[in-house]
C-alpha positions as CSV (number, residue, x, y, z in Angstrom):
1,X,-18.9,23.1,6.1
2,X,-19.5,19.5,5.9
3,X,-16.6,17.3,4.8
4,X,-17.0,15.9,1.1
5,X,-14.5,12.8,1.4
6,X,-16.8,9.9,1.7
7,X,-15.4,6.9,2.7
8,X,-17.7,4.1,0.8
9,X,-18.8,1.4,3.8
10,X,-18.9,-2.1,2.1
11,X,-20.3,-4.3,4.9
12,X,-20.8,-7.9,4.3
13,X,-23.9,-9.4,6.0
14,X,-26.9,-12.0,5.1
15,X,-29.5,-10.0,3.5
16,X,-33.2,-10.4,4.1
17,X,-36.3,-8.9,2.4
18,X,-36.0,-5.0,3.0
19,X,-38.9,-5.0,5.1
20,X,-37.2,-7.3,7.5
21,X,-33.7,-6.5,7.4
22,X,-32.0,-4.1,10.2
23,X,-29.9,-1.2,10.4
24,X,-26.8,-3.0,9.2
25,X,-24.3,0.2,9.9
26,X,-23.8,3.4,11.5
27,X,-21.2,5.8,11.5
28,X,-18.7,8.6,9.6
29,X,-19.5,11.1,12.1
30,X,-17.7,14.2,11.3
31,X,-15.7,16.1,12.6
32,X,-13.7,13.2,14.4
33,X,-14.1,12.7,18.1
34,X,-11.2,14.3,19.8
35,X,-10.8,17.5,17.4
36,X,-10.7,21.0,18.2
37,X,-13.6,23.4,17.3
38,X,-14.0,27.2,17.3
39,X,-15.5,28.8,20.4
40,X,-18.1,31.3,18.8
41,X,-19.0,29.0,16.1
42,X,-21.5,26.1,15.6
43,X,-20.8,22.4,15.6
44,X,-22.4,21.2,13.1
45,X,-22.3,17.2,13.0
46,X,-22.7,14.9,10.4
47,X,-23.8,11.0,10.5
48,X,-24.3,8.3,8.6
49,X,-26.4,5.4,8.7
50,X,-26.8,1.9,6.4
51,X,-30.3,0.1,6.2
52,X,-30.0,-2.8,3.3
53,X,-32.9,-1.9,1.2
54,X,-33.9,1.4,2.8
55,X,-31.0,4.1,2.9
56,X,-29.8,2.8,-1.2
57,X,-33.1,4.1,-2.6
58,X,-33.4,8.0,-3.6
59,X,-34.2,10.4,-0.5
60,X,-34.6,10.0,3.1
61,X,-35.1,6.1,4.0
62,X,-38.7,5.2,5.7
63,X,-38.5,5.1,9.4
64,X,-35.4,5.7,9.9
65,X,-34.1,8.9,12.6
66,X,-31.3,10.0,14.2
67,X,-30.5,12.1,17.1
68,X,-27.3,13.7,18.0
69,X,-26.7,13.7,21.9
70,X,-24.1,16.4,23.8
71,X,-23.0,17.5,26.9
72,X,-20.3,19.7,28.8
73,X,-17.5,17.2,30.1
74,X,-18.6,18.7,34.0
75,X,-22.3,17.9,33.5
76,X,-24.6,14.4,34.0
77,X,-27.7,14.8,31.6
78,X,-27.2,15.1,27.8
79,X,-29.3,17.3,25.4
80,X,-30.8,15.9,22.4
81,X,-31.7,17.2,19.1
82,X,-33.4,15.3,16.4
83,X,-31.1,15.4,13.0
84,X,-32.6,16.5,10.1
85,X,-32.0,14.8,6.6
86,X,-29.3,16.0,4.5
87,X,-28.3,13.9,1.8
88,X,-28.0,10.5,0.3
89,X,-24.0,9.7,0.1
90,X,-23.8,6.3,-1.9
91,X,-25.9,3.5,0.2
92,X,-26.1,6.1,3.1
93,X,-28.6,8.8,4.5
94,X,-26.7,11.7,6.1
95,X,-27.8,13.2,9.0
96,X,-26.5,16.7,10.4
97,X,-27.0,18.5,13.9
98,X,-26.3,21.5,15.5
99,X,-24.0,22.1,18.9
100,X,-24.8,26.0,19.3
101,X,-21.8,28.0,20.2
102,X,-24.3,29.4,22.8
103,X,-23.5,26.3,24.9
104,X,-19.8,26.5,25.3
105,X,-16.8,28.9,25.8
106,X,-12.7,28.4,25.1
107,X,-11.5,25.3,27.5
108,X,-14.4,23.4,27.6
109,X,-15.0,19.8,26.6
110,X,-18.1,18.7,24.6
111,X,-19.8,15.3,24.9
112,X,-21.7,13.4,22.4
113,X,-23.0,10.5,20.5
114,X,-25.2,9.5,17.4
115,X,-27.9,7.4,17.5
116,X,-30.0,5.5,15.0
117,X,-33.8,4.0,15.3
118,X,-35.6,2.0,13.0
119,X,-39.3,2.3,13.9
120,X,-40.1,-0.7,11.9
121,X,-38.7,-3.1,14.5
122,X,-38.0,-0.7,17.5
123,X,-33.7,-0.9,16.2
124,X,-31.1,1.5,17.5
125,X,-27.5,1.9,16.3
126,X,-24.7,4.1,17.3
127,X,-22.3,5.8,15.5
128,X,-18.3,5.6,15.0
129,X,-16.5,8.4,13.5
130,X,-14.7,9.0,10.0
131,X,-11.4,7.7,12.0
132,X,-13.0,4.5,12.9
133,X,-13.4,5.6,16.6
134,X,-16.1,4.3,18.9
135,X,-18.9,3.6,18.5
136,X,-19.8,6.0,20.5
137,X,-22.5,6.0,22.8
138,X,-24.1,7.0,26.7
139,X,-21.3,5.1,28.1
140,X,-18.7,5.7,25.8
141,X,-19.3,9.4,24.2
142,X,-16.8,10.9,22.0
143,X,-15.4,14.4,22.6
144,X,-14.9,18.0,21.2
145,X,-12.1,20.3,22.5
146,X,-13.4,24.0,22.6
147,X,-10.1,26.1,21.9
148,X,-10.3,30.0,21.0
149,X,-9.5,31.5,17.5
150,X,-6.1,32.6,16.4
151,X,-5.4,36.3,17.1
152,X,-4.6,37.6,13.6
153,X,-4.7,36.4,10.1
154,X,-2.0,34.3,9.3
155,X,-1.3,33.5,5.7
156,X,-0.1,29.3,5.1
157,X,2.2,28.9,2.4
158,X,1.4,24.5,1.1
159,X,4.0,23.3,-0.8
160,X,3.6,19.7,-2.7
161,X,6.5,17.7,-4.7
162,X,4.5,16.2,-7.2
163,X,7.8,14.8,-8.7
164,X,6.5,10.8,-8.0
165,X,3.2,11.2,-9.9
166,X,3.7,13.9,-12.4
167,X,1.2,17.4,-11.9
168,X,-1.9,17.0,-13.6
169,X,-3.3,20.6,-12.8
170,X,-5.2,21.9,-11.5
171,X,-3.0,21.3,-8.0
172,X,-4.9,22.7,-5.1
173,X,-5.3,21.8,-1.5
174,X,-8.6,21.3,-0.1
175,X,-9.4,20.8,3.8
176,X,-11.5,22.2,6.9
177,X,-10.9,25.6,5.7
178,X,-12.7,25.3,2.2
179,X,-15.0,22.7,2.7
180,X,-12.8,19.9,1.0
181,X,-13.6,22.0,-2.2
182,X,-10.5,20.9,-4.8
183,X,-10.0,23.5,-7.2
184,X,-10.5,26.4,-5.2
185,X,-7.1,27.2,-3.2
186,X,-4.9,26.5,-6.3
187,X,-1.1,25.8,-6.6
188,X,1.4,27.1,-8.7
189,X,4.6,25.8,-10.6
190,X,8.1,26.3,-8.7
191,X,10.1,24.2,-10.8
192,X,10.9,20.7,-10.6
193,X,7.3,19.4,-10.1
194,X,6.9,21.4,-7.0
195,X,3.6,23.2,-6.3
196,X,2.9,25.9,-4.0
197,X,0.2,28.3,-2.8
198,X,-1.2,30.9,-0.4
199,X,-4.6,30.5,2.0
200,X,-5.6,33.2,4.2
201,X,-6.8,32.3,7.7
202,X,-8.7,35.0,9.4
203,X,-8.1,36.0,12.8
204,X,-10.7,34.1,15.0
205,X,-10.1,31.2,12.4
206,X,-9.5,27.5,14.1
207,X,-6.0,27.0,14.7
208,X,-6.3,23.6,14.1
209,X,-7.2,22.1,10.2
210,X,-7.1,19.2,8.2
211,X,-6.1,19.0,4.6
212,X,-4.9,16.8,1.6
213,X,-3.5,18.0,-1.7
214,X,-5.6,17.1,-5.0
215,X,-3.5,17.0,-8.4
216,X,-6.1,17.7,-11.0
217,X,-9.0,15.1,-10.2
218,X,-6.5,12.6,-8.4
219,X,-6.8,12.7,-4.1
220,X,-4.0,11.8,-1.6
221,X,-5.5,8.4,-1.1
222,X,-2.3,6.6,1.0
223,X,-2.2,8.8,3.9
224,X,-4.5,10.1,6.3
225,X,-5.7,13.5,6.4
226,X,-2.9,16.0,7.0
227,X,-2.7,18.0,10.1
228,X,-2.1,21.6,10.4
229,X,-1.5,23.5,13.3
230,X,-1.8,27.4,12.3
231,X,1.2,29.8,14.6
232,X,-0.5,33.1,15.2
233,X,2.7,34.4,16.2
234,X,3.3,35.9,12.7
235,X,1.2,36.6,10.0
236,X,2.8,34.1,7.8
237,X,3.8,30.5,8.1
238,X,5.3,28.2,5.4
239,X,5.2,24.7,5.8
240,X,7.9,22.7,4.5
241,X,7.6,21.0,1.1
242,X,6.0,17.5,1.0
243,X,5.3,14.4,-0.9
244,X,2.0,13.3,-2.8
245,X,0.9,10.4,-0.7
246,X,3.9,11.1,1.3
247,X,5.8,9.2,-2.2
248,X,9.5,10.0,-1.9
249,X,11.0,9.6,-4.9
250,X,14.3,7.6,-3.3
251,X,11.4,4.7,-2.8
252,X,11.3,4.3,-6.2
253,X,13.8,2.3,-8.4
254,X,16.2,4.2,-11.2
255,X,16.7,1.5,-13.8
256,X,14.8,-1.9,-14.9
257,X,15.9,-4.6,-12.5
258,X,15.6,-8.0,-13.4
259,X,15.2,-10.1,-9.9
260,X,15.7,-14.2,-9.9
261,X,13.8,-15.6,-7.5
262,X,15.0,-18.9,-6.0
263,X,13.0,-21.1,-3.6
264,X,13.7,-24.2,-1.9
265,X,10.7,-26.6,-1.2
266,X,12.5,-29.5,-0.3
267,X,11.2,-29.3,3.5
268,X,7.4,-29.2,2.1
269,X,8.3,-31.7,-0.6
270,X,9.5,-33.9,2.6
271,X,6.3,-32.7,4.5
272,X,4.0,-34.0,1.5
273,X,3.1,-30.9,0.0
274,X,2.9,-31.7,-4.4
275,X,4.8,-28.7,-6.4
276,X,2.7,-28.6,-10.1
277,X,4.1,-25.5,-10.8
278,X,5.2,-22.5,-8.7
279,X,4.5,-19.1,-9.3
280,X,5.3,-15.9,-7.9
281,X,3.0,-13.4,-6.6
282,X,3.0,-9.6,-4.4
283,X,2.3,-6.1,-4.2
284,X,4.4,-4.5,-7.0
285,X,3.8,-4.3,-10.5
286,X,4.4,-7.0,-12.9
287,X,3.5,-9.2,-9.5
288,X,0.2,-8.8,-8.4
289,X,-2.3,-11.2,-5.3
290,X,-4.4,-13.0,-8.2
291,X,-4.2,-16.2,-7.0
292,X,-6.4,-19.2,-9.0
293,X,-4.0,-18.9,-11.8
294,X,-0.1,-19.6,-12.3
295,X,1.4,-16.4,-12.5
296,X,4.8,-15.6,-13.3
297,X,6.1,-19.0,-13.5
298,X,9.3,-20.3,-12.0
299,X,11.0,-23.4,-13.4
300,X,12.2,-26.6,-11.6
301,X,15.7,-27.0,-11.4
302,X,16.1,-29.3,-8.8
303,X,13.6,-32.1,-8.5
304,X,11.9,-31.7,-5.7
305,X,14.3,-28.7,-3.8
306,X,15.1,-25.9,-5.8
307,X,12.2,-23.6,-8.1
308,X,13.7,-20.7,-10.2
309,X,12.8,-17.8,-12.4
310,X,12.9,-14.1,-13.1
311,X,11.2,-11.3,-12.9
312,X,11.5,-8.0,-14.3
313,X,10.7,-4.8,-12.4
314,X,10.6,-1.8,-14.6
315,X,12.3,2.0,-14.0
316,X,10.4,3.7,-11.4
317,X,9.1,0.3,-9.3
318,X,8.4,0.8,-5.6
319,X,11.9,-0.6,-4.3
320,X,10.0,-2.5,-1.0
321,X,8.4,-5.8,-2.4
322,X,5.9,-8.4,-0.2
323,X,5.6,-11.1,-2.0
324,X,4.4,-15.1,-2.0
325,X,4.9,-18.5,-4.0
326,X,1.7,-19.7,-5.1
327,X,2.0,-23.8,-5.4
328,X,-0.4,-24.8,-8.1
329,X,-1.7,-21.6,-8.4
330,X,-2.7,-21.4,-5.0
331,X,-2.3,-19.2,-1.8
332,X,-1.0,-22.3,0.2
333,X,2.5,-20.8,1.5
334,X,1.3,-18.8,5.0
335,X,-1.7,-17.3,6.4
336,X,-3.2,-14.3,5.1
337,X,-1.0,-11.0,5.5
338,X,2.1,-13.0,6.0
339,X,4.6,-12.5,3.1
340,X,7.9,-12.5,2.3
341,X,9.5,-9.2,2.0
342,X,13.2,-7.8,0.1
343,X,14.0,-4.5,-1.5
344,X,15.1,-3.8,-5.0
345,X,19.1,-3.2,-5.2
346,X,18.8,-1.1,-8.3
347,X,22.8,-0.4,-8.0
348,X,22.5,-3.1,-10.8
349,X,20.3,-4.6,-13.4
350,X,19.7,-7.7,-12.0
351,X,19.4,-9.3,-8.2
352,X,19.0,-12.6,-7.1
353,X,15.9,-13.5,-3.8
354,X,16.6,-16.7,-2.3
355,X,13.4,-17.9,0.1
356,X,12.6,-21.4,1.8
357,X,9.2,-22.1,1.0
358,X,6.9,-21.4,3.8
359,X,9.5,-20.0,5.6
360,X,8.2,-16.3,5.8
361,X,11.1,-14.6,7.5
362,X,12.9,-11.6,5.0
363,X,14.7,-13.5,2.8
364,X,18.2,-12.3,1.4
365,X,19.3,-10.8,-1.6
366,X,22.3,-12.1,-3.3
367,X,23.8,-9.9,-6.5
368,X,25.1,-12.4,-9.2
369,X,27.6,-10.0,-10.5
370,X,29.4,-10.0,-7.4
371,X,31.6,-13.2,-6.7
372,X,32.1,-12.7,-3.5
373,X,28.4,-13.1,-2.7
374,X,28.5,-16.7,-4.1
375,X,30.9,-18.9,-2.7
376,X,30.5,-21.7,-4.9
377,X,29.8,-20.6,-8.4
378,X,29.8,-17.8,-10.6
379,X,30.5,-16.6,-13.8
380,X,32.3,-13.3,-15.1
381,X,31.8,-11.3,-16.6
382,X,28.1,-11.4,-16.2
383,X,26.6,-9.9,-18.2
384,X,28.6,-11.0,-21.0
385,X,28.8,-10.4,-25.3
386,X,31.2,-13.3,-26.9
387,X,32.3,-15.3,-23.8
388,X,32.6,-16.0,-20.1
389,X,34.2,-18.1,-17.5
390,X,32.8,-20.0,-14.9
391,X,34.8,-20.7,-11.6
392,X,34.1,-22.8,-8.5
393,X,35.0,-22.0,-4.7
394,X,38.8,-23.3,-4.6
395,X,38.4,-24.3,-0.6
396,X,36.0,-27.1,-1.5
397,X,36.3,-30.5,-3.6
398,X,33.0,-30.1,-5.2
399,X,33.6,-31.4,-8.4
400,X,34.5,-35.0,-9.9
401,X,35.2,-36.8,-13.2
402,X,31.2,-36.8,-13.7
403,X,30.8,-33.0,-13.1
404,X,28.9,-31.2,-15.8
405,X,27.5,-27.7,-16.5
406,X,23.9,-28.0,-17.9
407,X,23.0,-24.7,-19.5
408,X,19.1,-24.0,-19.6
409,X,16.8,-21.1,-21.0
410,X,14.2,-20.0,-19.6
411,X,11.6,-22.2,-20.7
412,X,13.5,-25.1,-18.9
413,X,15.1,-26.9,-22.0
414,X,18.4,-27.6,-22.2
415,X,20.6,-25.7,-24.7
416,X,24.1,-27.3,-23.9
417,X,26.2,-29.4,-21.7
418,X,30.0,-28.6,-20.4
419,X,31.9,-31.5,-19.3
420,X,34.0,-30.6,-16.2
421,X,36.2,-33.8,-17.0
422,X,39.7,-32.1,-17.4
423,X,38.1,-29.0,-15.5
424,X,40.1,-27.8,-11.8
425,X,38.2,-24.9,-11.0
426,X,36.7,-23.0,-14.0
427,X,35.6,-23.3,-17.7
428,X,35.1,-21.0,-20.4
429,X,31.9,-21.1,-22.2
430,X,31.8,-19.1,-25.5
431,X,27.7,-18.6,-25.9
432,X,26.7,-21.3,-28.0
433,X,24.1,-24.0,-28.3
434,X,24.7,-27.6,-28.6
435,X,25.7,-27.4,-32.3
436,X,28.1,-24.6,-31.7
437,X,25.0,-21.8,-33.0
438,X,25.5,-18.2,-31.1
439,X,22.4,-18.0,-28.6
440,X,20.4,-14.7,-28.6
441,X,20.5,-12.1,-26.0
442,X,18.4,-13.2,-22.9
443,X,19.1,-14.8,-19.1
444,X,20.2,-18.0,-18.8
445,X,20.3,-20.4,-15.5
446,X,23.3,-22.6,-15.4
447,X,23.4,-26.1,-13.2
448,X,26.8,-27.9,-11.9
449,X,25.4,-31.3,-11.5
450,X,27.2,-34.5,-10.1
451,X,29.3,-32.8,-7.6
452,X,28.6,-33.2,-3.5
453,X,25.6,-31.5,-4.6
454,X,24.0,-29.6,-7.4
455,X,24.6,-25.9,-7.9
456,X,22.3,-23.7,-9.8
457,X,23.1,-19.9,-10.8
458,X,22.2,-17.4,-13.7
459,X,23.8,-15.5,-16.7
460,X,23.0,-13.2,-18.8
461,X,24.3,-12.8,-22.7
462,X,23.7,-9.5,-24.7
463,X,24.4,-9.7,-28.5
């Protein structure tokens, strides 16, 4: 049976008239170069092939063939066989041809290539297969493994933990053995969003498949196909319980977690480089790669060194984050695929990511809470309802008559000053604005300015 999981080709080229243009792709043979097929049964191949203008209209494109090549491993000449038209599959014509299982036994090795011709300007192509190998050609042909049938039926017990994505029946399974068909090996409930179910494999069957679970309409689409090697030495075998898209459920974070992200630019200030604004941008959800405009802002609280804000990642985030500081709303930090990188610590509600700007090495997490992780300042209890205390690292003279504690919201304005005048090495703050007003429940960064240098950290008050 043919396999039914296109993979849609998006090629990017400069497109002439249709009359003109060439082949501009070949390829998704199936099955894959290097698998094992059935001795007593037919290979029957499948091929793909991209003409702009020509395969994306209804039906067989004009002038366009294919012929599938094969050989034993042992012998010099190949034999060819024209490919008939089978379908259109998005943009593409499919091609199939037939290996006869006349032409081979158990422990022989199989030979072959695709190739495409375009009458209209005398163009060939040649093919790659549905795992990106080859292309595959005279030279370079790809290979089939002849092995023999298993000796008795075996019955495979697959088994799914659907506990990441939530079931959405029908569950099946759907693979080599039921022509990628969802729906028709169905799954059952075992409790606690596991799903399991029975396929019968003849004797004779291949022992080796491929598979991927479905939930209702929904495909692995992380992962690779699955591999299953079928054990003939009993009539049942029960694989062990698995993962949709191979999601464990430890991956993903308990509670909300609100993370600061900190950033010093002072090296690319020094360097030249104008900070705008600063924004933070990655692969998990509220972040995301839009670039162009200035997503989740951070706030300067250093002039030209240190960029803050926060974040919050909701219950149920993937806990691995990539990340990058857009400057101006632009990707300007690193090269494309180079990110930062942290995990969420969701052993508490917030976290704290310091990075260097440019500097793409994993930066560290610091937990606020704790005051062991900040040497220099921190406030407890943090969280905190009616009031707090802020202290300061006892092993270093950091503060002076001058010393202050400017207390900011989020939106960068000021919402009261501490004077660290008569202060040694900590001062209670009660909450309050300026005029001595109760501020509402919310995070809070907090700046000791006019020491050796400036410190910045963050609070958080709930009313």
């Amino acid at each position: 049976m043919k396999k039914i999981l296109v993979f849609t080709v998006i090629l990017s080229f400069v497109l002439v008239s249709a009359a003109l243009a060439e082949i501009g792709w070949s390829g998704g043979i199936w099955p894959n170069s290097g698998s094992h097929q059935t001795n007593g049964e037919d290979i029957t191949v499948y091929y793909q092939i991209w003409k702009p203008g020509v395969t994306d209209n209804p039906g067989q494109g004009d002038s366009i063939s294919a012929t599938l090549y094969y050989k034993q491993a042992s012998e010099t000449d190949f034999v060819n066989v024209a490919m008939d038209y089978n379908n259109d599959v998005g943009d593409n014509d499919e091609y199939m041809g037939i290996i006869p299982d006349t032409y081979f036994g158990s422990g022989d090795t199989i030979h072959f290539y695709c190739e495409a011709y375009d009458s209209t300007d005398g163009d060939y192509s040649y093919g790659t297969d549905q795992n990106s190998g080859g292309p595959y050609d005279p030279d370079n042909p790809g290979e089939y493994i002849i092995v023999g049938g298993i000796s008795q039926d075996v019955t495979v017990t697959f088994q799914v933990d659907l506990s990441v994505v939530g079931p959405a029946e029908p569950v099946s399974v759907a693979g080599t053995f039921n022509g990628w068909t969802p729906g028709v090996d169905t799954l059952t409930a075992q409790g606690d969003d596991v799903y399991a179910g029975d396929v019968v494999f003849a004797a004779g069957s291949n022992p080796t498949q491929e598979y991927k679970f479905v939930n209702g309409s929904t495909w692995e689409n992380e992962i690779g196909n699955r591999q299953l090697e079928i054990d003939d030495s009993s009539p049942t075998m029960v694989l062990p319980v698995v993962y949709f898209n191979n999601n464990n459920p430890a991956d993903y974070t308990d509670q909300d977690v609100t993370v600061t992200f900190e950033v010093d630019v002072s090296d690319s200030v020094a360097a030249g480089a104008v900070f705008d604004s600063l924004g933070v941008y990655g692969s998990e959800a509220p972040l995301d790669w839009s670039f162009g405009v200035i997503n989740n802002p951070l706030i300067e609280i250093e002039e030209d060194s240190l960029w803050s804000g926060d974040v919050l990642f909701p219950e149920g985030t993937y806990r691995y984050v990539n990340f990058k500081f857009g400057r101006n709303g632009l990707d300007l930090e690193a090269g494309y695929g180079e990110d930062h990188s942290f995990e969420i610590d969701d052993s508490s509600p917030t976290q704290t990511v310091f990075s260097v700007y440019g500097d793409m090495d994993t930066p560290s997490s610091v937990d606020p809470q704790n005051p062991q992780t900040q040497s220099i300042m921190y406030n407890y209890p943090n969280p905190f309802t009616e009031n707090t205390k802020i202290s300061f690292a006892t092993e270093k003279n950091i503060l002076n008559q001058n010393s202050k504690i400017v207390i900011y919201n989020l939106k960068g304005q000021v919402v009261n000053e501490l004077s660290m005048e008569n202060a040694e090495t900590a001062i209670e703050w009660n909450g309050t604005d300026a005029q001595g007003r109760k501020l509402s429940s919310g995070i809070y960064l907090y700046k000791l300015e006019n020491a050796d240098r400036n410190y910045v950290s963050k609070m958080i008050i709930i009313r």
